[in-house]
C-alpha positions, 0 to 999 in steps of 0.5 A, spaced: 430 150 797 430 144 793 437 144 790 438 146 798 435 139 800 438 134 794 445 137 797 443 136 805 441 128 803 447 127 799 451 129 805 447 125 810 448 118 806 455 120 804 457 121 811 453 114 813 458 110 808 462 106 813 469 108 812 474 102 811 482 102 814 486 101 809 492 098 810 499 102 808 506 100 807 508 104 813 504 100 818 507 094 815 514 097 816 519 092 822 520 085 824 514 080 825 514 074 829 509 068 827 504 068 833 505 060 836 510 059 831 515 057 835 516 051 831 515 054 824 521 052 819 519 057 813 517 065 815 517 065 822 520 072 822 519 077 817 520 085 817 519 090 812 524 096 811 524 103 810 527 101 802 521 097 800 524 090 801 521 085 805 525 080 808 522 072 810 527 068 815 527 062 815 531 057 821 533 053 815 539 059 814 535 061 808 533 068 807 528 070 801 527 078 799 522 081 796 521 089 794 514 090 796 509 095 796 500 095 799 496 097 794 488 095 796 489 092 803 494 087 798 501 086 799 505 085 793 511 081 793 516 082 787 522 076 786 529 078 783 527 075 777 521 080 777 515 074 779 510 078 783 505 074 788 500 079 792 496 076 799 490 081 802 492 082 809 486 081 813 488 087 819 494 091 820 495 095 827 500 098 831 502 090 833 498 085 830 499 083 821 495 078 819 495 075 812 489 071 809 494 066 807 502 066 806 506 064 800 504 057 800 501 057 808 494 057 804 491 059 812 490 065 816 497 066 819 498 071 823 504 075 826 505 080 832 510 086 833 517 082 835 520 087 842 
């Protein structure tokens, strides 16, 4: 009987751990727009494809690529040269990916599904 009670209060307190989201590459995956970026020049656009390369558009006709992956609600960026940069991602859903801060954009930053 005791043994029964021990196991009930160990399911009870597990069951009442709030569960957290966590963000996977596949929610991150398509191209997003900088909310109220209209007049931003670096990352304005970024899109995550199938192949884990992540391209940032720039509207100085400059494109940067990275392979990345989320590990822990970061996201891990990986240069050509192999120099690795990760930034924890606030939230991700269906429409909506917001970023602690961005490369050297050290504010939140966020970006909405583009159509």
């Amino acid at each position: 009987m005791k043994y029964l009670l021990i196991v009930s209060v160990f399911l009870i307190r597990c069951g009442s751990i709030p569960q957290t989201d966590s963000v996977s590459s596949e929610k991150l995956l398509g191209e997003w727009v900088l909310e109220n970026g209209s007049d931003a020049i670096n990352y304005g656009k970024i899109e995550f494809k199938g192949d884990s390369t992540a391209l940032f558009l720039s509207r100085g006709d400059t494109i940067y690529r990275f392979k990345f992956h989320v590990k822990s609600d970061n996201l891990y960026l990986t240069d050509i040269l192999g120099k690795e940069e990760s930034y924890k991602v606030i939230s991700a859903t269906d429409d909506q990916l917001t970023f602690s801060s961005l490369r050297e954009k050290k504010e939140k930053q966020v970006y909405k599904r583009a159509e």
